[in-house]
C-alpha atoms as a printed R data frame, in Angstrom:
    type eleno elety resid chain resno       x       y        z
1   ATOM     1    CA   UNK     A     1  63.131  77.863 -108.536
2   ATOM     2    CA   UNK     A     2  60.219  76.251 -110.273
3   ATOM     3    CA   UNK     A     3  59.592  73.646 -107.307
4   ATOM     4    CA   UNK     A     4  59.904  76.581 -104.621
5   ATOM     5    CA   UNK     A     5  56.965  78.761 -106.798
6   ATOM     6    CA   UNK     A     6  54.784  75.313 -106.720
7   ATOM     7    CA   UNK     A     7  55.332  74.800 -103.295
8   ATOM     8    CA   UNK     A     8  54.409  78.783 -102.646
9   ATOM     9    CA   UNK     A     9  51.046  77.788 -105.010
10  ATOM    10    CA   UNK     A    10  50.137  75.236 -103.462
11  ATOM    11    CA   UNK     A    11  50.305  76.517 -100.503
12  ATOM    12    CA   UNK     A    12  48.361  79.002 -101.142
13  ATOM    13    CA   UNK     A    13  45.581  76.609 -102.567
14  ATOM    14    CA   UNK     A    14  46.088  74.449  -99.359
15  ATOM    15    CA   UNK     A    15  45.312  77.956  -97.380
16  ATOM    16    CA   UNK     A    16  42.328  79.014  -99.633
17  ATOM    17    CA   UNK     A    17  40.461  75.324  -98.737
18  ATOM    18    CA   UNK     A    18  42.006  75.407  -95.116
19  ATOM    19    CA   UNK     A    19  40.299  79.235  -94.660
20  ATOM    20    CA   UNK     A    20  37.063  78.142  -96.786
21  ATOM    21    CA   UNK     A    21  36.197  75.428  -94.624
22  ATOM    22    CA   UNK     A    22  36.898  77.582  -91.389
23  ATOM    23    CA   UNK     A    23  34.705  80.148  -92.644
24  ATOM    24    CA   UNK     A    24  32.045  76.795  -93.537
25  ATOM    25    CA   UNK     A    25  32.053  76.039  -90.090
26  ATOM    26    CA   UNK     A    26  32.156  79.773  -88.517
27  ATOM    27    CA   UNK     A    27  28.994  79.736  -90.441
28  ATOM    28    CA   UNK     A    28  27.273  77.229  -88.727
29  ATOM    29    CA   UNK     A    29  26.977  78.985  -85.505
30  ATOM    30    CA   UNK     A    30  26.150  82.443  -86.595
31  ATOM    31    CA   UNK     A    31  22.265  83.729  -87.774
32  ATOM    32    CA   UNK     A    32  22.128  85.363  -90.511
33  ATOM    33    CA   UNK     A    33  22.699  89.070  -89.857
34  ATOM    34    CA   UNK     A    34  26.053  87.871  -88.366
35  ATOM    35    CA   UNK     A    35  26.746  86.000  -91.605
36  ATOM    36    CA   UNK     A    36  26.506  88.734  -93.583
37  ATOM    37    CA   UNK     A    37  28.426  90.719  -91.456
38  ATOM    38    CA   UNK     A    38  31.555  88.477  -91.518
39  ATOM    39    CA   UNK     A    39  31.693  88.526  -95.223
40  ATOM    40    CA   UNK     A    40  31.553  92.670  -95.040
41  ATOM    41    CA   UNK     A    41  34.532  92.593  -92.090
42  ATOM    42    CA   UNK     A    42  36.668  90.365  -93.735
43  ATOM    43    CA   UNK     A    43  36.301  90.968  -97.393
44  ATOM    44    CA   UNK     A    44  38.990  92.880  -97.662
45  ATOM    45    CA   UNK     A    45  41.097  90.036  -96.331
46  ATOM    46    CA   UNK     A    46  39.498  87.482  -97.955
47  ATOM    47    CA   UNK     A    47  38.203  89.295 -101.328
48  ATOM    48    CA   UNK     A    48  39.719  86.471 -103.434
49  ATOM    49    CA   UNK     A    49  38.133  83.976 -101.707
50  ATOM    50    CA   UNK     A    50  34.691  85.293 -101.959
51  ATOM    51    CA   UNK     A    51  35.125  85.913 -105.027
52  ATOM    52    CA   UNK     A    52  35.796  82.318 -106.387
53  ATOM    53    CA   UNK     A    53  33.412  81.108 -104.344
54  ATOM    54    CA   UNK     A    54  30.796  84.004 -104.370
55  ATOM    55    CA   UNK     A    55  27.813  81.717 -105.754
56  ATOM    56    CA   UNK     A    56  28.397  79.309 -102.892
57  ATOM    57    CA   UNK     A    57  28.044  81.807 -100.063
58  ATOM    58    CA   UNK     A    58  24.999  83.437 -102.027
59  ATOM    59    CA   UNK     A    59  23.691  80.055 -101.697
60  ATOM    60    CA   UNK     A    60  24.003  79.063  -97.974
61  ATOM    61    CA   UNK     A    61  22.780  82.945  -97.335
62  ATOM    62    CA   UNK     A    62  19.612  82.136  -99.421
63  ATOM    63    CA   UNK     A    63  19.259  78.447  -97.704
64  ATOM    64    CA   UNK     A    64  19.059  80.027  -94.537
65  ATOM    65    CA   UNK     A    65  16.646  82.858  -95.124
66  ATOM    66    CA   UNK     A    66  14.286  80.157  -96.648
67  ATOM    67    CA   UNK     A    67  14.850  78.078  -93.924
68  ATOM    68    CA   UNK     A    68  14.366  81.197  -91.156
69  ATOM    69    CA   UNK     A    69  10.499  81.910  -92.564
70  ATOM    70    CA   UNK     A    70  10.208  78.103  -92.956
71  ATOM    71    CA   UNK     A    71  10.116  77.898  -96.980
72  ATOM    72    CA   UNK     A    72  10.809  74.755  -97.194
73  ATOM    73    CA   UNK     A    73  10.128  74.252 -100.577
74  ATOM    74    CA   UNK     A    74  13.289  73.203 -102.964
75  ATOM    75    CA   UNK     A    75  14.498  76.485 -104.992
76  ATOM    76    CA   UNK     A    76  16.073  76.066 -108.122
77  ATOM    77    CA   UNK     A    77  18.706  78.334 -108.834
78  ATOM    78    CA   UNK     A    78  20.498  79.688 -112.078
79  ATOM    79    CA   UNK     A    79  23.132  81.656 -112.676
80  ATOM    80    CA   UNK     A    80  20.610  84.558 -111.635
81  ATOM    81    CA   UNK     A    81  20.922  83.239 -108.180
82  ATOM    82    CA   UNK     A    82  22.547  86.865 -107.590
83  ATOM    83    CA   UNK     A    83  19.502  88.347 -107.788
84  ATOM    84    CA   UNK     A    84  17.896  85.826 -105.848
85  ATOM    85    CA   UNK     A    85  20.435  86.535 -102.890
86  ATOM    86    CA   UNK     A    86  19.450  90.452 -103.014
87  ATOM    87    CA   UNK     A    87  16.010  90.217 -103.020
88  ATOM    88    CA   UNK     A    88  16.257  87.850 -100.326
89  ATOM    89    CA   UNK     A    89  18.308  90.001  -97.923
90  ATOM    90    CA   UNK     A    90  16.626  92.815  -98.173
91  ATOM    91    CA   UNK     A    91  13.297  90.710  -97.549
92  ATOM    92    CA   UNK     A    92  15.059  89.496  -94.911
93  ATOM    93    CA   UNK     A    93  15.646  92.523  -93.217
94  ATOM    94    CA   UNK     A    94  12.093  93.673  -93.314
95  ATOM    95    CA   UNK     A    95  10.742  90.961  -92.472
96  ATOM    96    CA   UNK     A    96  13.108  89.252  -89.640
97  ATOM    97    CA   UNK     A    97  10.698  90.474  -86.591
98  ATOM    98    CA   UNK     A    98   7.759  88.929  -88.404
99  ATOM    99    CA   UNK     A    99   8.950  85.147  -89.033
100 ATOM   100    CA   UNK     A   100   5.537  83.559  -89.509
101 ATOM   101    CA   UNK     A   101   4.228  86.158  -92.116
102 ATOM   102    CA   UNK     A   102   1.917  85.245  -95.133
103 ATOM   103    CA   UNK     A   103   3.254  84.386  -97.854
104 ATOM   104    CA   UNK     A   104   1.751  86.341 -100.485
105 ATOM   105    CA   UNK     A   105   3.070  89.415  -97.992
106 ATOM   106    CA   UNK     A   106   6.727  88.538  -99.718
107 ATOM   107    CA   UNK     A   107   5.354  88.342 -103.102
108 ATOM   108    CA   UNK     A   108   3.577  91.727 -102.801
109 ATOM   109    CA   UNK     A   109   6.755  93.382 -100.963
110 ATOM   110    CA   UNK     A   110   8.317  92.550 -104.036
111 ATOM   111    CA   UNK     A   111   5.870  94.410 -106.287
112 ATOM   112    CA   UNK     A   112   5.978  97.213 -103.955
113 ATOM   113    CA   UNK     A   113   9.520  98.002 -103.877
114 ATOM   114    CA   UNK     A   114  10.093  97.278 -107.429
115 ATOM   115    CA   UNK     A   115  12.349  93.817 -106.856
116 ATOM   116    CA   UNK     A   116  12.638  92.108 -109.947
117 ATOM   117    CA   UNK     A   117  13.720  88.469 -109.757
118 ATOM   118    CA   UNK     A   118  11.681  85.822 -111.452
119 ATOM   119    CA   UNK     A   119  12.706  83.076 -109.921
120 ATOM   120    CA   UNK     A   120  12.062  83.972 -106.743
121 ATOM   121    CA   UNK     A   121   8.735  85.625 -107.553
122 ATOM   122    CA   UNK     A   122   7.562  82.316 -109.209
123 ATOM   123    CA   UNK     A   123   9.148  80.423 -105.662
124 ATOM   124    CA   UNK     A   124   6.596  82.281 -103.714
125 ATOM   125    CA   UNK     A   125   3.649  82.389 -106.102
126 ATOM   126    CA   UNK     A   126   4.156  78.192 -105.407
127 ATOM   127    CA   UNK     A   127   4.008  78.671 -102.260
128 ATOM   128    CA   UNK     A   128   0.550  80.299 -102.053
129 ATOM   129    CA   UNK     A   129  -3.305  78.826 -102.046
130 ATOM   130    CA   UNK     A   130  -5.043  81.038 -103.579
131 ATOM   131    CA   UNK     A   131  -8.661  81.193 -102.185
132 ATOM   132    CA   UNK     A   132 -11.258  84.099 -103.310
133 ATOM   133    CA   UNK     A   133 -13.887  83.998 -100.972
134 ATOM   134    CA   UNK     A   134 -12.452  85.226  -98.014
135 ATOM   135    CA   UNK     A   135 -15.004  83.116  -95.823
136 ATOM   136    CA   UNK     A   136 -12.996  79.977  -96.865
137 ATOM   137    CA   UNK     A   137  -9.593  81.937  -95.800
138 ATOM   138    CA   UNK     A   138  -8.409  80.555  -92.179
139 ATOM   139    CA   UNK     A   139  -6.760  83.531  -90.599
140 ATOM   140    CA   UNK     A   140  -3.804  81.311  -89.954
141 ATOM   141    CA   UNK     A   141  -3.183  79.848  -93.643
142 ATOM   142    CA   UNK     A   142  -0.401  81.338  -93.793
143 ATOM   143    CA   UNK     A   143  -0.413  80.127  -97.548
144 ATOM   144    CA   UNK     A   144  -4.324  81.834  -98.377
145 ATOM   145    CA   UNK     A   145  -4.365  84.627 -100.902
146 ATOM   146    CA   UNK     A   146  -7.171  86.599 -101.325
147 ATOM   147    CA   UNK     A   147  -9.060  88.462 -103.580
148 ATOM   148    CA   UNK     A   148  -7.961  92.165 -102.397
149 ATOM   149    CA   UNK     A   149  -4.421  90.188 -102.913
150 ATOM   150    CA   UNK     A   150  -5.072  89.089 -106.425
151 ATOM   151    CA   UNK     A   151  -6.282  92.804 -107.406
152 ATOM   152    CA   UNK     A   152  -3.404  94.389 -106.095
153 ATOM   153    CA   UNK     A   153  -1.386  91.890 -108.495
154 ATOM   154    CA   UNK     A   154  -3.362  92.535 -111.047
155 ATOM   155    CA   UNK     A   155  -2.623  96.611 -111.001
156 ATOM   156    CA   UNK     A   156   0.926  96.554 -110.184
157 ATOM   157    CA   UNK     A   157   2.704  93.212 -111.610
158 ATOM   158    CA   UNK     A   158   4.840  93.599 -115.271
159 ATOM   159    CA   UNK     A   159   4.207  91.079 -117.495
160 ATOM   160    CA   UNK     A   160   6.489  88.444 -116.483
161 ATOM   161    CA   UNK     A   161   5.179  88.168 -112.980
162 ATOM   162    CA   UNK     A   162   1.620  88.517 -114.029
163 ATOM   163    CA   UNK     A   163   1.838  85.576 -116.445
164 ATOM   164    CA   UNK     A   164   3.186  83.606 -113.407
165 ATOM   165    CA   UNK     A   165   0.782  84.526 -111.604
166 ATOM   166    CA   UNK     A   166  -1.847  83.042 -114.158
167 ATOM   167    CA   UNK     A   167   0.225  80.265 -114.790
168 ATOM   168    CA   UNK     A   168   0.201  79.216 -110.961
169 ATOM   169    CA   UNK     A   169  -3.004  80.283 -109.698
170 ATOM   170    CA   UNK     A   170  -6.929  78.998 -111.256
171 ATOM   171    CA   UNK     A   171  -8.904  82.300 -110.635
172 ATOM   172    CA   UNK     A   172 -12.387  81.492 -111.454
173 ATOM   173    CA   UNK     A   173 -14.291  83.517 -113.953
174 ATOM   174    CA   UNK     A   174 -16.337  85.561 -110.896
175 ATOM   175    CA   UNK     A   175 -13.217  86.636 -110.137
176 ATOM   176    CA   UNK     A   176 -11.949  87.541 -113.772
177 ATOM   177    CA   UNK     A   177 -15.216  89.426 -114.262
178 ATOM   178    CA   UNK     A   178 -14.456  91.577 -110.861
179 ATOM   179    CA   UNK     A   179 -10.858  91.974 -111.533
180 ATOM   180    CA   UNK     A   180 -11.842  93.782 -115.645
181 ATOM   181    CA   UNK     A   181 -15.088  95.816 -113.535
182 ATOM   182    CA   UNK     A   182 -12.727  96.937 -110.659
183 ATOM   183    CA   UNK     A   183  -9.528  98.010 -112.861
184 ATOM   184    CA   UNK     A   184 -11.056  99.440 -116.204
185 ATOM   185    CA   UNK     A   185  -8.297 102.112 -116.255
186 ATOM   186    CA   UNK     A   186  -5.447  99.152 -116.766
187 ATOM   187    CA   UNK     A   187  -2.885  99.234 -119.534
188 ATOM   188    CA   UNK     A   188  -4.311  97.033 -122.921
189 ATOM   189    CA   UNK     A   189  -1.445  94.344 -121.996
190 ATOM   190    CA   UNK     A   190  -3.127  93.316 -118.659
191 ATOM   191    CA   UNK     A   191  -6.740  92.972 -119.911
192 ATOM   192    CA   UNK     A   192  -5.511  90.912 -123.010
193 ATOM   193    CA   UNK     A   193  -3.295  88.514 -120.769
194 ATOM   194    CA   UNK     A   194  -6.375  87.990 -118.530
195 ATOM   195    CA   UNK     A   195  -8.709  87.755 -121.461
196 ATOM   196    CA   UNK     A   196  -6.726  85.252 -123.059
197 ATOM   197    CA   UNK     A   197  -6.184  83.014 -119.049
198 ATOM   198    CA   UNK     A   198 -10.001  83.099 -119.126
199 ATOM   199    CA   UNK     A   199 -10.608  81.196 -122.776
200 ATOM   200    CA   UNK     A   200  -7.436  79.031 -122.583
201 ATOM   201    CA   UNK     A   201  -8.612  78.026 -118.682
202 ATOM   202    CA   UNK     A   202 -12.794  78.025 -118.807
203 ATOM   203    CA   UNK     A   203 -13.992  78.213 -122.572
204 ATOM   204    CA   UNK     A   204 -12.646  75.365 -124.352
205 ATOM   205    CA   UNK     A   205 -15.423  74.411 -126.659
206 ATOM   206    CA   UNK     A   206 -18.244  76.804 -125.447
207 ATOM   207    CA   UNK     A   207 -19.504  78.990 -122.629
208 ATOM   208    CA   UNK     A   208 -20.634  76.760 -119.710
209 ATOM   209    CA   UNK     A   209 -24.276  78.239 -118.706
210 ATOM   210    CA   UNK     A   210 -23.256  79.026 -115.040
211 ATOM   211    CA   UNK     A   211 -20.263  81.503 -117.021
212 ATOM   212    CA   UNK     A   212 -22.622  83.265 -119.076
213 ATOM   213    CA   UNK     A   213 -23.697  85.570 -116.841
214 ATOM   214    CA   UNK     A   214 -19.951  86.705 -115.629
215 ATOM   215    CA   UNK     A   215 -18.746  87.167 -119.418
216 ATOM   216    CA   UNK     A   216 -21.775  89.362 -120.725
217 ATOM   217    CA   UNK     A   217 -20.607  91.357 -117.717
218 ATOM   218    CA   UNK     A   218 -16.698  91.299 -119.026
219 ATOM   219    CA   UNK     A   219 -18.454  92.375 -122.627
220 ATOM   220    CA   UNK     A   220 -20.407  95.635 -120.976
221 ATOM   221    CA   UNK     A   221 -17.739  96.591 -118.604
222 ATOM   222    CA   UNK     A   222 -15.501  96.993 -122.050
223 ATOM   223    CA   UNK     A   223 -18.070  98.744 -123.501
224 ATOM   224    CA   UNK     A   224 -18.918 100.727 -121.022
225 ATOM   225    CA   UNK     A   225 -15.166 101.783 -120.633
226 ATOM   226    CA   UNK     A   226 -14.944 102.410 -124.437
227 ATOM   227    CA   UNK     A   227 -11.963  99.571 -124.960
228 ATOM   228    CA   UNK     A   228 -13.138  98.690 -128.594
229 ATOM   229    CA   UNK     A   229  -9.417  96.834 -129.080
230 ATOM   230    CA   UNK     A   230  -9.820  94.865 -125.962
231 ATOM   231    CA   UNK     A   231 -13.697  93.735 -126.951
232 ATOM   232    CA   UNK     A   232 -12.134  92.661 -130.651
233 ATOM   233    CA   UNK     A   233  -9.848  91.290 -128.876
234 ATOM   234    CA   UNK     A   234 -12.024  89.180 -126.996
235 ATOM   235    CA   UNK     A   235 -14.376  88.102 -130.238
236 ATOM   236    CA   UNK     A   236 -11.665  87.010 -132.694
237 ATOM   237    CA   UNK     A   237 -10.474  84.464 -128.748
238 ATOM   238    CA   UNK     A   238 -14.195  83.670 -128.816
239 ATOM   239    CA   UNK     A   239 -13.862  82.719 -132.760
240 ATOM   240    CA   UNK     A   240 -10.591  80.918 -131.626
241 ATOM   241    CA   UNK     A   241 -11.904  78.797 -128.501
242 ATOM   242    CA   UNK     A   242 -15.438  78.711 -128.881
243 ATOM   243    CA   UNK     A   243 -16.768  75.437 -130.877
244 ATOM   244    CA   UNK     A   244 -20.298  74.367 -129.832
245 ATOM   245    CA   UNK     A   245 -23.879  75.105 -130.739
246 ATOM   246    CA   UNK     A   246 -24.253  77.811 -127.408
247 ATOM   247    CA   UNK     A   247 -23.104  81.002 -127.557
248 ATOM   248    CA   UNK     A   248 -23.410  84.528 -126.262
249 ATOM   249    CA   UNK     A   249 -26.984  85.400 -125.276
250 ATOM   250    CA   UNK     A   250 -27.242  88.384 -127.969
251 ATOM   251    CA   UNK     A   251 -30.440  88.976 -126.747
252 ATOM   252    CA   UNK     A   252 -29.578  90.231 -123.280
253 ATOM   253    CA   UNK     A   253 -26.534  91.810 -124.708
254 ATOM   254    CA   UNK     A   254 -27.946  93.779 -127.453
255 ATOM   255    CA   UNK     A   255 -30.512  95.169 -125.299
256 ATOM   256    CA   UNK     A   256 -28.356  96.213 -122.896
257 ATOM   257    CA   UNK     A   257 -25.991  97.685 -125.466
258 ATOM   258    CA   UNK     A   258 -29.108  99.741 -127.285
259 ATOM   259    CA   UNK     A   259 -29.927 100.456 -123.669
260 ATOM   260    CA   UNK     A   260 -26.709 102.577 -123.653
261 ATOM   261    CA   UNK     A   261 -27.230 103.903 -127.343
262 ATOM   262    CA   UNK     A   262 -23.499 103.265 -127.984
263 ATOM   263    CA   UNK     A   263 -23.625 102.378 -132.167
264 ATOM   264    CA   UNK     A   264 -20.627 101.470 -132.683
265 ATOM   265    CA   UNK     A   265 -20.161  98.589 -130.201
266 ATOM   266    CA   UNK     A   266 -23.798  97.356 -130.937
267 ATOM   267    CA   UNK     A   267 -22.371  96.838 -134.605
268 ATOM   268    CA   UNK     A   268 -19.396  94.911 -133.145
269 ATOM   269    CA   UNK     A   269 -21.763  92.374 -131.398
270 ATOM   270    CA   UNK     A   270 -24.258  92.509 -134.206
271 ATOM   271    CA   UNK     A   271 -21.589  91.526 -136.492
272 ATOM   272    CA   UNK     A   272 -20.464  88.294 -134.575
273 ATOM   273    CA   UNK     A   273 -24.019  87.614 -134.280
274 ATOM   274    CA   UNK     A   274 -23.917  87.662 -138.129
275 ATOM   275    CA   UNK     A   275 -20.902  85.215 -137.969
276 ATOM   276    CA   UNK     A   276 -22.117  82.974 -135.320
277 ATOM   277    CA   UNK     A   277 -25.277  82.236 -136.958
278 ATOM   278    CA   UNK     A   278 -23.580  81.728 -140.566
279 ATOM   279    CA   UNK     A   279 -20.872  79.392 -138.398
280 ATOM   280    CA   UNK     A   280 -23.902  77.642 -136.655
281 ATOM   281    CA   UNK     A   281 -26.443  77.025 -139.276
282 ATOM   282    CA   UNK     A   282 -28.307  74.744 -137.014
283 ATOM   283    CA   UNK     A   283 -28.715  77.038 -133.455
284 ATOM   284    CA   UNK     A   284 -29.699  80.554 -135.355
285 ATOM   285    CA   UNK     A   285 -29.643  83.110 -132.482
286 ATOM   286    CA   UNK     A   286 -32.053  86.096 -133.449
287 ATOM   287    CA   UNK     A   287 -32.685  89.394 -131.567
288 ATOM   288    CA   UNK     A   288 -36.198  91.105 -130.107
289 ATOM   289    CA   UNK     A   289 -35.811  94.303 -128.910
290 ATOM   290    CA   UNK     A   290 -37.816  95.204 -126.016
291 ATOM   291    CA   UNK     A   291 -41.058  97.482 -126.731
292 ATOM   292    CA   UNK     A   292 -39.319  99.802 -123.771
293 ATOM   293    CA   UNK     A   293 -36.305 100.706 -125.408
294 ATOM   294    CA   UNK     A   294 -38.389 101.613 -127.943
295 ATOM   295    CA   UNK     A   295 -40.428 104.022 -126.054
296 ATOM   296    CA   UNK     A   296 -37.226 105.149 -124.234
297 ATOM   297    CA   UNK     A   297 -35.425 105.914 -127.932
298 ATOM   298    CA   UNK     A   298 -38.464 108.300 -129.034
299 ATOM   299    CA   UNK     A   299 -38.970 110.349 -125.501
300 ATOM   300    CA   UNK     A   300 -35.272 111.115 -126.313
301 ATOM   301    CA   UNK     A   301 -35.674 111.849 -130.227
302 ATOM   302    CA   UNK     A   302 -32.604 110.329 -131.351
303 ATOM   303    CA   UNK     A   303 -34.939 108.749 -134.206
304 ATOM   304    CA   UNK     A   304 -31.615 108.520 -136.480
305 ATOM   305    CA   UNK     A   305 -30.323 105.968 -134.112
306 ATOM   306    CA   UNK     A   306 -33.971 103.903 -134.059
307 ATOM   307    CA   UNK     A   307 -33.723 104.062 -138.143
308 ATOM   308    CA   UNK     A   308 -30.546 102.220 -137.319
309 ATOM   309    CA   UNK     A   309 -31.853  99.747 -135.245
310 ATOM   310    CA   UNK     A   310 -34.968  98.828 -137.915
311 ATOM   311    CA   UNK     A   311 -32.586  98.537 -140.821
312 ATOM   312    CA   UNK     A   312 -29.897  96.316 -138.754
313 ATOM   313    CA   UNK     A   313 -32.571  94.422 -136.535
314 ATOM   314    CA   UNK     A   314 -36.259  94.917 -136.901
315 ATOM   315    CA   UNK     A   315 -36.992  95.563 -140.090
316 ATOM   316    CA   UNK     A   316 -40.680  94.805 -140.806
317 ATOM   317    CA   UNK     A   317 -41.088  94.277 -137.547
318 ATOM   318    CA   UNK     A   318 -41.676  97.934 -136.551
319 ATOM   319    CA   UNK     A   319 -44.647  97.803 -137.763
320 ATOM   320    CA   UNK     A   320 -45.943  95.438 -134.954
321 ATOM   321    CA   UNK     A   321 -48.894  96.971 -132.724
322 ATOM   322    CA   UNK     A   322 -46.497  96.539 -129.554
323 ATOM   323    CA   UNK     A   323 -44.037  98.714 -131.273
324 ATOM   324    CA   UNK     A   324 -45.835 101.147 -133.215
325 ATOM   325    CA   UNK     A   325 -47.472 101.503 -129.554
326 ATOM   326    CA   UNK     A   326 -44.282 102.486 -127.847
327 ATOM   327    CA   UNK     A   327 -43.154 104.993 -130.303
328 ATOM   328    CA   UNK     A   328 -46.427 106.615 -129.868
329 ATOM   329    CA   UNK     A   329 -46.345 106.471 -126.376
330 ATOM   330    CA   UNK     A   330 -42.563 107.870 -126.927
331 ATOM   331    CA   UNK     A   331 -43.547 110.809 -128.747
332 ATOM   332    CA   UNK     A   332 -45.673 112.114 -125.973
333 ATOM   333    CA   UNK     A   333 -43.132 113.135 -123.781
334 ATOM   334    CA   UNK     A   334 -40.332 113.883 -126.365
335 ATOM   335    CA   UNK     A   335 -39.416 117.690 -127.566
336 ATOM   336    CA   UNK     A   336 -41.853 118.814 -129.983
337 ATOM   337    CA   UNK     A   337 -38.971 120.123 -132.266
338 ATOM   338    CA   UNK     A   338 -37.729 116.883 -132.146
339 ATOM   339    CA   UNK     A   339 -40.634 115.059 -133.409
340 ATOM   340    CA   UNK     A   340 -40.800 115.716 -137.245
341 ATOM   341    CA   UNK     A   341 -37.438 113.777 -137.323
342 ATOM   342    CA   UNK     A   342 -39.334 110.749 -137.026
343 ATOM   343    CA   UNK     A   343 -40.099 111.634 -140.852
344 ATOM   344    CA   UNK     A   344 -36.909 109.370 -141.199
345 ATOM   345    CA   UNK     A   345 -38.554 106.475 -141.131
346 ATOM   346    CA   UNK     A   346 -41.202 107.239 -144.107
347 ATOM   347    CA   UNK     A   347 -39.765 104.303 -145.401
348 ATOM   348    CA   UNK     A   348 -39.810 101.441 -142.693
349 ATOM   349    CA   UNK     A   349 -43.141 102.410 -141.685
350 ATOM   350    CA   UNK     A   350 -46.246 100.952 -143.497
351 ATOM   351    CA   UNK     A   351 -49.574 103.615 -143.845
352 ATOM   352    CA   UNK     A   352 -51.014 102.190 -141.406
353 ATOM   353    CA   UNK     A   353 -48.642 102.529 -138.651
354 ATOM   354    CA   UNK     A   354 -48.197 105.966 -140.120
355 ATOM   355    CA   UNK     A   355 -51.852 106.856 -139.704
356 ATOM   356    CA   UNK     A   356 -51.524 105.588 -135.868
357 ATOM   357    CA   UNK     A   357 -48.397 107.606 -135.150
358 ATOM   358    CA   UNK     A   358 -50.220 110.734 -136.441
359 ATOM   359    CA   UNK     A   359 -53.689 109.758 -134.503
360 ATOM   360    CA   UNK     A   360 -51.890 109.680 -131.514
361 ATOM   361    CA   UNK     A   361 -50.265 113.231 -131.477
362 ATOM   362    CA   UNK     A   362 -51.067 116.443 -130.629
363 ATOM   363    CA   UNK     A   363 -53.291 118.490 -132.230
364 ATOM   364    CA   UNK     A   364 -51.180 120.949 -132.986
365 ATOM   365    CA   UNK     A   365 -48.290 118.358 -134.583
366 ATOM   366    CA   UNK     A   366 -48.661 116.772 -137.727
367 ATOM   367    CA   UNK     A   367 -45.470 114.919 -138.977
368 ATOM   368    CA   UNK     A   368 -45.724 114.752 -142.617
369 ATOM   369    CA   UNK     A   369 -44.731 111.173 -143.919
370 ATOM   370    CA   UNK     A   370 -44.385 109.951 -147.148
371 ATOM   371    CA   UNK     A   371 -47.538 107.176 -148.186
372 ATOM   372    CA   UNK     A   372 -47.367 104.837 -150.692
């Protein structure tokens, strides 16, 4: 009894390899729709067999759809090569009448029908060149990725597949600076993984001149989108990365940011002004504010928010001729119910500067300072 249920097993083993390599060879001579199709029609006879052998089959399925859009690049499975199989079938499908398609057009498929498979996102991110400037792009590099491409990434990606991205592409800083401008609405996450690509990548050590000009833009464009946790964000990397003498040009910055009257981020980068010149006793980086903001400040009244300014920046130095100048010239055109406010800075101004302020006014105004 025992030999006749051996013989029956291994028969059956002896069918199971006999109908496994028939199906092998079956294979060769169908395409791929037709391969697919055989395993539907004749699971039901063969369900073991697929079964045991399941990753095998995923295998030669995904061999031959890489092979069909001529990927010819090695992939390296896992046991997530399940995944791999039906993200590649149903690219397949859309993509079967369009054989010589770019290759970034299979990444972004992916993002746009939600198909989540590492591996195979990473595969085709490999693949691609990517190239910014669309006058370097050849309209048949099949392999070019531009910026409209990278954006698109940028927005839709999770966090896996945009650190691959970063990981695989070297997206200059232009680019960075355009990506932050063009997508201020983004979740935190994103701006923080790009923020921290662009120190780890360009800013080891310090700024390189032909940055600057890209990163002050990064700073306003936070700013100017109110995302204070982002622009700390970006400081405490700059603490991190940055290690030479050259810094941020505070003096383009800080005018820009009194420019806006926004307080509260002006204190930010006055603060790591503060730090860098404590850090960098040698370089000290001070700030002049231009006699125009000045004027600008006064037509506008806000004179609570110039008090700020001499106490944080000027100081004494209000009392300059080119200043003193501008607020008069300020207080021309500024509401006259506004104007006795300037009485705020009774104690920044010297009597002289006093006496011009009042000189230069109205008749009918007189704003009554405090003299020493």
């Amino acid at each position: 009894m025992k030999n006749v249920i051996k013989k029956n097993n291994n028969y059956k083993l002896l069918s199971n390899v006999f109908c496994f390599d028939v199906i092998l060879e079956i294979i060769r001579y169908l395409d791929i729709s037709d391969i697919y199709k055989l395993f539907i029609v004749t699971k039901g006879i063969y369900r073991n067999l697929y079964l045991e052998n399941r990753c095998c089959f995923n295998k030669i399925l995904i061999t031959r759809i890489l092979s069909y859009f001529c990927l010819n690049r090695p992939l390296k499975l896992d046991k997530n090569d399940i995944s791999v199989h039906n993200v590649l079938m149903k690219t397949y499908y859309y993509f079967k009448h369009h054989k010589s398609s770019y290759r970034i057009d299979f990444l972004l498929y992916m993002l746009e029908n939600n198909l989540d498979c590492d591996i195979l996102f990473e595969y085709y991110a490999n693949l691609c060149d990517y190239k910014y400037e669309y006058k370097n792009m050849s309209s048949v590099d099949l392999n070019g990725v531009s910026l409209a491409d990278i954006i698109y990434i940028f927005k839709h990606s999770n966090n896996n597949q945009l650190n691959i991205i970063l990981r695989n592409f070297t997206i200059p800083i232009k680019v960075l600076d355009f990506v932050i401008d063009d997508t201020s609405n983004l979740d935190d996450w994103r701006f923080i993984l790009i923020i921290d690509y662009m120190f780890y990548k360009h800013c080891f050590g310090s700024f390189d001149q032909i940055y600057k000009s890209y990163i002050h833009n990064i700073i306003m464009s936070l700013i100017l989108n109110k995302r204070t946790n982002i622009l700390k964000h970006f400081l405490k990397n700059k603490r991190k990365y940055f290690k030479g003498n050259d810094t941020l040009d505070y003096q383009e910055l800080v005018n820009k940011i009194i420019d806006i009257e926004d307080k509260k981020h002006l204190q930010l980068i006055l603060d790591e002004l503060k730090f860098d010149n404590q850090k960098f006793s040698i370089n000290q980086n001070y700030v002049i504010i231009r006699s125009s903001l000045i004027k600008k400040i006064c037509k506008t009244g806000n004179f609570e928010y110039l008090k700020y300014l001499v106490d944080e920046i000027l100081g004494d130095f209000i009392n300059y001729k080119l200043y003193i100048n501008s607020i008069c010239e300020g207080l021309l055109d500024t509401d006259p119910e506004k104007i006795k406010k300037i009485e705020c800075l009774s104690n920044n101004l010297n009597d002289k500067s006093k006496y011009i302020i009042n000189s230069s006014l109205k008749q009918d105004i007189f704003i009554t300072f405090s003299f020493s």
